[in-house]
C-alpha positions in Angstrom: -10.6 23.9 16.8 -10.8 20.0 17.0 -8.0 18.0 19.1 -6.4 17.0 15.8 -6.2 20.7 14.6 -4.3 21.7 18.2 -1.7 18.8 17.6 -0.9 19.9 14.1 -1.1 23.6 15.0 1.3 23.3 17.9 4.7 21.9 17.0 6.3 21.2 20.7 3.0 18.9 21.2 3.3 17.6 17.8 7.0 16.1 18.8 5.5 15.0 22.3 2.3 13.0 20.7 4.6 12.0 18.0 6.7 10.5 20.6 4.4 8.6 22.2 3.2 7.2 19.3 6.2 6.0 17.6 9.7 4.2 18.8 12.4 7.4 18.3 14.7 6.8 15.1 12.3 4.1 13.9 8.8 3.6 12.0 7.3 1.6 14.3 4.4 2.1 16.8 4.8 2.0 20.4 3.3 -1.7 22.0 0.7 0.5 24.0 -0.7 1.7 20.4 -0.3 -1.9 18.8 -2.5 -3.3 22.2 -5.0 -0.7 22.7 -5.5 1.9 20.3 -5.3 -0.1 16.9 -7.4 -3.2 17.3 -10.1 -0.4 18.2 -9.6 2.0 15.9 -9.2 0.6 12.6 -11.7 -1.4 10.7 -11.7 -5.4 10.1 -14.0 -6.9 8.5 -15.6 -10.2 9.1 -13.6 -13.0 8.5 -10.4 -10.9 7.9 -6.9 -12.3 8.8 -3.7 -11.1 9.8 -0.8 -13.7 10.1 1.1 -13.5 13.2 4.6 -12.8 11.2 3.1 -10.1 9.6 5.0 -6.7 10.8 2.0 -4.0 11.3 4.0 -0.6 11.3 0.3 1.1 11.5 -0.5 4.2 13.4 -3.7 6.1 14.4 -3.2 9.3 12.6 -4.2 7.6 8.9 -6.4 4.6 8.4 -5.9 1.1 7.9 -8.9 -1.1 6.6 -8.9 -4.9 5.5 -11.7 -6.1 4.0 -14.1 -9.1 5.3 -12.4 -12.5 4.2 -9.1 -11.1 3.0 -5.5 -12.2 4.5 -2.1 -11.0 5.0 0.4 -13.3 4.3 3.5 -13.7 6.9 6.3 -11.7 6.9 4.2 -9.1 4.9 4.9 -4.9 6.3 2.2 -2.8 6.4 3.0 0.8 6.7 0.4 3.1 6.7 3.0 6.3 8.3 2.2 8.3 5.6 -0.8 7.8 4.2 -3.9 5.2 4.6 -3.8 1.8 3.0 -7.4 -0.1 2.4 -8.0 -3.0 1.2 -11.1 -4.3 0.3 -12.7 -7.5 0.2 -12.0 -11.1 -0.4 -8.1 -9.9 -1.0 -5.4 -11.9 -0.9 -1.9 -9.8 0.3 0.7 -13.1 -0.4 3.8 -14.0 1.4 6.3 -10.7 2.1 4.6 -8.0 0.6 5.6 -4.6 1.4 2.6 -1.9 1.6 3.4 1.5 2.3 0.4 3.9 2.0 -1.3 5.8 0.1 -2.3 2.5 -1.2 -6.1 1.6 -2.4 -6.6 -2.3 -3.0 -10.0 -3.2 -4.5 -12.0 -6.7 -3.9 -11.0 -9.9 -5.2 -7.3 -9.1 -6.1 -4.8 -11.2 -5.5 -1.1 -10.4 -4.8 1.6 -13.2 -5.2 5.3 -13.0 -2.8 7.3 -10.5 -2.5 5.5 -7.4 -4.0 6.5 -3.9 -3.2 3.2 -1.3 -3.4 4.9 1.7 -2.0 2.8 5.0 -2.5 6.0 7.0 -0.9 9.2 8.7 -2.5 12.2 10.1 -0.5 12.7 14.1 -1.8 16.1 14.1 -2.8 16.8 17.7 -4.2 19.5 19.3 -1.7 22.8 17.5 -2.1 24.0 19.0 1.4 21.4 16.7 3.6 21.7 13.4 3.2 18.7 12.0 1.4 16.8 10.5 4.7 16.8 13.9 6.4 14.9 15.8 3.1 11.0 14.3 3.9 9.1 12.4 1.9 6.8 13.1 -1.0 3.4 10.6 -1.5 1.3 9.9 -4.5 -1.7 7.3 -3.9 -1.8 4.2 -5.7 -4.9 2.3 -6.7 -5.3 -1.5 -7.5 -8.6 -1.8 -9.1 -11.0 -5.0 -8.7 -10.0 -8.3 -9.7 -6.6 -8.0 -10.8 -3.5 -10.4 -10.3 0.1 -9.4 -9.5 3.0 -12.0 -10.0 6.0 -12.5 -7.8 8.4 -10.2 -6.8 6.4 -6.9 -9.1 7.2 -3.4 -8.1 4.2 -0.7 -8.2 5.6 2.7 -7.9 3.9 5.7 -6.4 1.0 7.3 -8.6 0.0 4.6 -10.7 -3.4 3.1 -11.2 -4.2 -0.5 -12.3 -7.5 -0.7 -13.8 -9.7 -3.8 -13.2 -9.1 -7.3 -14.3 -5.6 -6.4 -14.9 -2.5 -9.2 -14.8 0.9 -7.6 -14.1 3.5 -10.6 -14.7 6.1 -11.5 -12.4 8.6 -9.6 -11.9 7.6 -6.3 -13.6 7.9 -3.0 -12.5 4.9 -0.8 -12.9 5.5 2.9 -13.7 2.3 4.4 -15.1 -0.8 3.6 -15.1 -3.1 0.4 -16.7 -5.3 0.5 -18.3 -8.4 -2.3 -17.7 -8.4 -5.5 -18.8 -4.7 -5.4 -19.7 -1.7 -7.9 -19.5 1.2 -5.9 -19.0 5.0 -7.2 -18.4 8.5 -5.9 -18.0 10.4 -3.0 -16.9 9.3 -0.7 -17.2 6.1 -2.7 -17.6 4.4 -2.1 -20.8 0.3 -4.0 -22.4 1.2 -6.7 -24.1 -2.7 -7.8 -24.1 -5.5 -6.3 -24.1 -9.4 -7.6 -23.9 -11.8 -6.8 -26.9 -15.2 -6.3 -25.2 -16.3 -6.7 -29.4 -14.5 -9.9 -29.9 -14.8 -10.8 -26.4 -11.1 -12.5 -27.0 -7.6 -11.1 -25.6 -5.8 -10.0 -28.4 -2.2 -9.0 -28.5 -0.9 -5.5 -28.7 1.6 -4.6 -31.4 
């Protein structure tokens, strides 16, 4: 049995790593793992950036990935608590984004301010325990290649957008996209789709 199966196995050293690791009553790693355990153990690529104002709520028990020559924006949360977040290459993650894993973000994508991609729910089904004491329930969500989000859109756990894809501002994205699709609203719905035939976008009635 491998170190990581003893901690899970064991719930009095569970607590005690979990400790360790994480400030109590909060989602945020310890400095120690911030200094010496996460430069180390996740993967950067080359030329990848990290603003200083950015808040990095990332922990060593799931994996957190940036892609060579992509950026995240200041005062931008990463959480990856829950589940991994990667993000490929030559991604931009704009100003105050909020990414709580499982989140997959492909190459070239860009994401404008004030984005929520949250691949978490709060389980909510006992009405005697207040809703933060029931656990949490994840669904990963995948941004394809090359697609565009607008300002202030909301991506909710489970959904895929497919490639080339432009979700407009302030949408909120419930199910899934298909490729090379404009989409808008809430709940966001294609408005546009490309013709590979035509090689035009044409609207969708």
């Amino acid at each position: 049995m491998g170190l990581k199966e003893k901690i899970k196995s064991n719930d009095k050293l569970k607590k005690l790593v979990h400790w360790s690791i994480l400030i109590p009553k909060q989602t945020r790693p310890r400095l120690w793992i911030k200094w010496f355990v996460n430069p180390f153990y996740h993967k950067k690529g080359k030329g990848a950036r990290v603003r200083p104002r950015t808040r990095m709520d990332v922990v060593p028990w799931n994996k957190f990935e940036l892609g060579s020559d992509s950026t995240i924006e200041d005062f931008s949360a990463i959480n990856n608590g829950v589940g991994d977040v990667v993000i490929g290459d030559r991604t931009k993650i704009g100003l105050s984004n909020t990414i709580i894993g499982p989140v997959t973000i492909g190459n070239d994508i860009r994401l404008a301010q004030n984005i929520t991609v949250s691949g978490l729910n709060h389980d909510y089904q006992d009405v005697h325990q207040p809703i933060h004491e029931q656990g949490v329930s994840t669904s990963e969500i995948v941004l394809e290649d090359n697609s565009w989000l607008g300002a202030n859109v909301v991506v909710v756990a489970g959904v895929t957008i497919g490639k080339h894809c432009i979700v407009a501002a302030g949408s909120v994205v419930t199910k899934d996209v298909p490729p090379y699709s404009v989409v808008v609203g809430n709940p966001a719905r294609v408005i546009k789709q490309y013709n590979q035939d035509t090689k035009t976008w044409e609207k969708v009635k």
